[in-house]
C-alpha angles and dihedrals in degrees: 000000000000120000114205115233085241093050085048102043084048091055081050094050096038090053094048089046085058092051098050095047087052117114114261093249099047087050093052080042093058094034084051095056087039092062093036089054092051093044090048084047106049108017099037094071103053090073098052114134098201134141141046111301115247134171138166127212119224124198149095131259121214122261099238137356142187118268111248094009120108125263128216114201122166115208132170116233104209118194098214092189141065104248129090120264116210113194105027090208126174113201114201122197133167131128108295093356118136122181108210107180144340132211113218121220084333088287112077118055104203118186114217125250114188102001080298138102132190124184130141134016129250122209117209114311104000130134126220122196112222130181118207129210111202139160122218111206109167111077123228128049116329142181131237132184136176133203132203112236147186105210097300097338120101119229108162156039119294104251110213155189155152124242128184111225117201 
């Protein structure tokens, strides 16, 4: 059906004509849900906490390391999702290594329970910068992993290498 550029520019008219006859409180009612609804539509979302947490850790590992002396690496922990992660926590594993603390961000000094360390939060798509401290004790090559945590739960990729330990 085929409206006629008269017939259209009248609906318009005739609409304007309403809202300015409008009482003044009605008028400040309607401008009032106009700009909620917008407010619900485009900024709302951008606080939404969904989806599974995930996150990915980025470094490098020496190449080789004493047995029984401590051990500094400094690795990234990116959430690569949009939900929140609290406790940002790191789990390390490998035969003889013990991780013994992390600094967070530079800021917070966590000691480790259980070769792992939590500390921190991360909102979506953020990156926290974390520093390990670790013992190898088995010599020989080893290898250690990593793995990105929230509390006990796994989210994301093993992170993994090989150093040699004299």
């Amino acid at each position: 059906m085929k409206v006629a550029p008269g017939r259209a520019s009248s609906l318009v008219h005739r609409g304007w004509r309403r809202l300015v006859t409008m009482p003044r409180a009605a008028r400040l009612a309607l401008i009032g849900l106009v700009v909620a609804g917008g407010f619900v539509g485009v900024v709302l979302p951008l606080f939404s906490n969904g989806g599974a947490p995930r996150a990915e850790i980025a470094g490098s590992l020496p190449e080789s390391a004493r047995a029984g002396s401590q051990v500094r690496i400094d690795i990234a922990v990116d959430n690569v999702g949009d939900s929140i992660i609290y406790p940002v926590c790191v789990a390390l594993s490998g035969d003889g290594a013990t991780l013994l603390s992390a600094n967070f961000q530079g800021l917070d000094q966590v000691a480790a329970s259980a070769n792992r360390v939590c500390g921190g939060q991360l909102t979506g798509q953020e990156t926290i910068s974390i520093t390990l401290v670790f013992t190898l004790n088995h010599r020989g090559n080893t290898d250690v992993r990593l793995v990105p945590q929230q509390g006990a739960t796994v989210i994301g990729p093993l992170f993994r290498g090989t150093v040699a330990v004299s």
